[in-house]
VONU-422114 format. One record per residue (C-alpha): residue in three letters; x, y, z. Coordinates in steps of 0.25 Angstrom, whole numbers, padded with zeros to 4 digits, always signed. Layout:
BEGIN
ALAXYZ/...
END
This chain:
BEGIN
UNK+0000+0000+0000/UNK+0004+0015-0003/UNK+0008+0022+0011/UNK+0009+0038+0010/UNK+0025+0041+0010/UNK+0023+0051+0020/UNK+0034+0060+0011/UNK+0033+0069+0002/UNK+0034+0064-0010/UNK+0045+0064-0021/UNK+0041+0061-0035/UNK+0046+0052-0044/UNK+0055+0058-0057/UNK+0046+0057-0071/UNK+0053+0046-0081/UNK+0056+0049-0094/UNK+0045+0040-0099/UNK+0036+0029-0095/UNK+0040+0016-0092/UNK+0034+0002-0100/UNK+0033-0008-0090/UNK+0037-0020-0094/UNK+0024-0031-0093/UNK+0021-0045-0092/UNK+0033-0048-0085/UNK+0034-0038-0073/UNK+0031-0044-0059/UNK+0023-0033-0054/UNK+0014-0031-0067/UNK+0009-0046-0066/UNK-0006-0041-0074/UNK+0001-0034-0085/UNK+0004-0042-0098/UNK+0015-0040-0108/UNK+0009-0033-0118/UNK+0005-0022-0108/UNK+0010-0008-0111/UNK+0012-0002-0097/UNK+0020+0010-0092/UNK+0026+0018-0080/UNK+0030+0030-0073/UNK+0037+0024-0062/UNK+0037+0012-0053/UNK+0032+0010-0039/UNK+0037+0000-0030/UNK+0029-0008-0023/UNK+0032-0009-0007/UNK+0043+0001-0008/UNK+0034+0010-0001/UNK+0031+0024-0005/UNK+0045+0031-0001/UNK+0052+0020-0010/UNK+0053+0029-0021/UNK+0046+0043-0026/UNK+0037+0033-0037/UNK+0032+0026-0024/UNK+0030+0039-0017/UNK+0023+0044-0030/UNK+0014+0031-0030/UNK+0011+0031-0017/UNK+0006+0047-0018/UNK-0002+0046-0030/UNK-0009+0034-0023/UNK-0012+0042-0010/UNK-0029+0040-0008/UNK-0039+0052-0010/UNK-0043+0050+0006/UNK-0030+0050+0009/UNK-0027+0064+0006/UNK-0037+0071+0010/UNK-0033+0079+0021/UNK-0018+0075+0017/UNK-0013+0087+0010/UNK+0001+0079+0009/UNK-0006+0067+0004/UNK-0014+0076-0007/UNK+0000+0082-0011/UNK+0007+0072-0012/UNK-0007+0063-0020/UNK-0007+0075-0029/UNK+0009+0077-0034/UNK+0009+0061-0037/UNK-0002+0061-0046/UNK+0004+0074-0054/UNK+0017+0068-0054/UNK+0012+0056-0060/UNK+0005+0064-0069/UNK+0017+0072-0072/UNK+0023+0060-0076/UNK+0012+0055-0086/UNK+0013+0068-0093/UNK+0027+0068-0096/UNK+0027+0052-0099/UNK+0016+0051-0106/UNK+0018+0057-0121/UNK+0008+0068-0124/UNK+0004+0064-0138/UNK-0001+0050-0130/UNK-0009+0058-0121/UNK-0015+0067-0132/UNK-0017+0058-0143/UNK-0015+0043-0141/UNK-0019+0038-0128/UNK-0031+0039-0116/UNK-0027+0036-0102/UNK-0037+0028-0094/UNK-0031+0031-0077/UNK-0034+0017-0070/UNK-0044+0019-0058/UNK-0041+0017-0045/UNK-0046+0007-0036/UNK-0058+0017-0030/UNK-0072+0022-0037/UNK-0073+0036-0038/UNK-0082+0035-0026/UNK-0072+0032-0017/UNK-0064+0041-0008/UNK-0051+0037-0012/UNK-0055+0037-0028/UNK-0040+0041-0034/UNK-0042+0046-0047/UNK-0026+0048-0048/UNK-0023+0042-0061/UNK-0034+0049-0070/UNK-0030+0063-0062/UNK-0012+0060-0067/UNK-0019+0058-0080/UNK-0027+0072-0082/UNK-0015+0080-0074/UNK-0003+0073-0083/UNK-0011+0074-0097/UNK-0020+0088-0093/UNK-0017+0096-0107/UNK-0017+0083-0116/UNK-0027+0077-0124/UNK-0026+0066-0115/UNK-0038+0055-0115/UNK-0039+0052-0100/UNK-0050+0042-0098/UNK-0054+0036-0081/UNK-0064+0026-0088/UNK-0058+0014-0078/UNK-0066+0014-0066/UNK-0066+0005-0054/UNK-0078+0001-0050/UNK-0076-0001-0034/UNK-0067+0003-0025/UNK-0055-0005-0021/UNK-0042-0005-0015/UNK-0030-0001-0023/UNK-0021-0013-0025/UNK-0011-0007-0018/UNK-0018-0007-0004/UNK-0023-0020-0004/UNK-0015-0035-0006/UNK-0030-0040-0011/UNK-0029-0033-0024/UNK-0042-0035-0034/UNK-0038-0044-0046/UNK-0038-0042-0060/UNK-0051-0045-0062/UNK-0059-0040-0050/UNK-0052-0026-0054/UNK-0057-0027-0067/UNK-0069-0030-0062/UNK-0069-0017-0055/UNK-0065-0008-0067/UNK-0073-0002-0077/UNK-0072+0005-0088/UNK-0081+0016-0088/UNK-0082+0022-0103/UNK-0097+0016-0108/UNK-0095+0011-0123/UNK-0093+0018-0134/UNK-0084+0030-0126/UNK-0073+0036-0134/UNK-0060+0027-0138/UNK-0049+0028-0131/UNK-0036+0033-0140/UNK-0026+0024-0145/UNK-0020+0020-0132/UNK-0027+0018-0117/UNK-0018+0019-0106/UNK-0022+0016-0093/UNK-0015+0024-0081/UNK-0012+0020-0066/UNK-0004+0023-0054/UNK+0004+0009-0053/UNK+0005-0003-0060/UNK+0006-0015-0051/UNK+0001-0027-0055/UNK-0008-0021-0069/UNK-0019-0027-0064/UNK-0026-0012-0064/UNK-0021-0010-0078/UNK-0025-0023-0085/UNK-0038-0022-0079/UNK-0040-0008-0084/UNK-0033-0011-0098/UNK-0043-0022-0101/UNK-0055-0015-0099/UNK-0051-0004-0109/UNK-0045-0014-0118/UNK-0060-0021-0119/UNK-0067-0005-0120/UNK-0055-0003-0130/UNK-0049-0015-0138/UNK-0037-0013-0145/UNK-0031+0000-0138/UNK-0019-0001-0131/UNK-0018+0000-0115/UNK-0007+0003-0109/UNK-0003+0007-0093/UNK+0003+0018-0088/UNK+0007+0019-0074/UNK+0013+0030-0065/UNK+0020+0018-0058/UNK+0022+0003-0059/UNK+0024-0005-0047/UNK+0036-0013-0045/UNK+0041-0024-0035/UNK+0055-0024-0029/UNK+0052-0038-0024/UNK+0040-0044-0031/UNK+0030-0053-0024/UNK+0031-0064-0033/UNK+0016-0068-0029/UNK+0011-0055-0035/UNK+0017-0059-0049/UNK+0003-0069-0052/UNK-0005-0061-0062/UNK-0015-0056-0055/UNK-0025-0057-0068/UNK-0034-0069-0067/
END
């Protein structure tokens, strides 16, 4: 579970570009098959702790709850300079002729309904504030339909299909085509359970457009738990 690092944060430098994780043979990324096109901004280590490094401290900010900083002007500062860091980043990674022209950006939902209290709608915010000026096609239409908890607080994490039980796609019939290439846009990749279940249901809405991933971190293990490596997919 993410802890609050109780310091004030120090941001991680910007790469010169995105990184292609490699698929179908990465421990941590058991649900992701080879011919998946997935990309980074920086990697997050798991049980390292927030202090581990400023990617971690990043992480661990951009995840703080709603409910938690309210009240908490340290918190809300701290909530608020990750997300426009990561947005910051996407801006300067991503090239502007893709954000105009070629490609619509679907943010993966979080693990709360917009009911809910501690409803983060972090992802679809990075994308507005790193493409605000663009022609950028931004598009929320995945939806979780209950409230759960996010994979990283619990060890009774929901499988493949009982997530994709949970998500919806919520555009009726006949809405407008996406452009030539869908990318769907999260916090971390841990396992990629989230993101095959998000690129199959806009692969059925959408057949034969490509989706890829792209990830403001992806998780990585100093000592991986080799029970962990069984696909989780049934």
């Amino acid at each position: 579970m993410l802890r609050d690092c109780g310091i004030y944060p120090v941001l991680p430098p910007i790469p010169e570009r995105l990184t292609r994780i490699e698929t179908g043979a990465a421990d941590e990324h058991v649900n992701l098959d080879s011919g998946d096109v997935c990309y980074c901004v920086w990697e997050y280590t798991a049980g390292a702790g927030c202090t581990f490094n400023p990617a971690n401290q990043l992480i661990s900010n951009l995840k703080i709850k709603p409910t938690e900083i309210v009240g908490n002007p340290h918190r809300a500062r701290y909530k608020r300079e990750a997300m426009s860091h990561c947005a910051a980043a996407l801006r300067c990674l991503i090239r502007p002729a893709w954000a105009d022209l070629h490609g619509t950006f679907v943010p993966m939902p979080g693990s709360k309904t917009s009911e809910h209290r501690d409803h983060d709608g972090r992802i679809e915010w990075v994308l507005r504030a790193a493409f605000a000026g663009f022609n950028a096609d931004i598009r929320p239409m995945l939806v979780q339909t209950a409230s759960t908890l996010a994979d990283h607080e619990s060890d009774d994490r929901l499988s493949y299909d009982e997530l994709a039980h949970l998500v919806r796609l919520t555009p009726p019939e006949g809405a407008a085509s996406p452009r030539a290439n869908i990318a769907i846009v999260d916090d971390v990749l841990s396992s990629g359970k989230h993101f095959k279940v998000a690129q199959a249901h806009l692969s059925r809405r959408f057949p034969g457009v490509p989706v890829t991933g792209i990830f403001i971190a992806r998780c990585v293990r100093s000592f991986p738990d080799p029970a962990k490596r069984m696909r989780r997919r049934k």
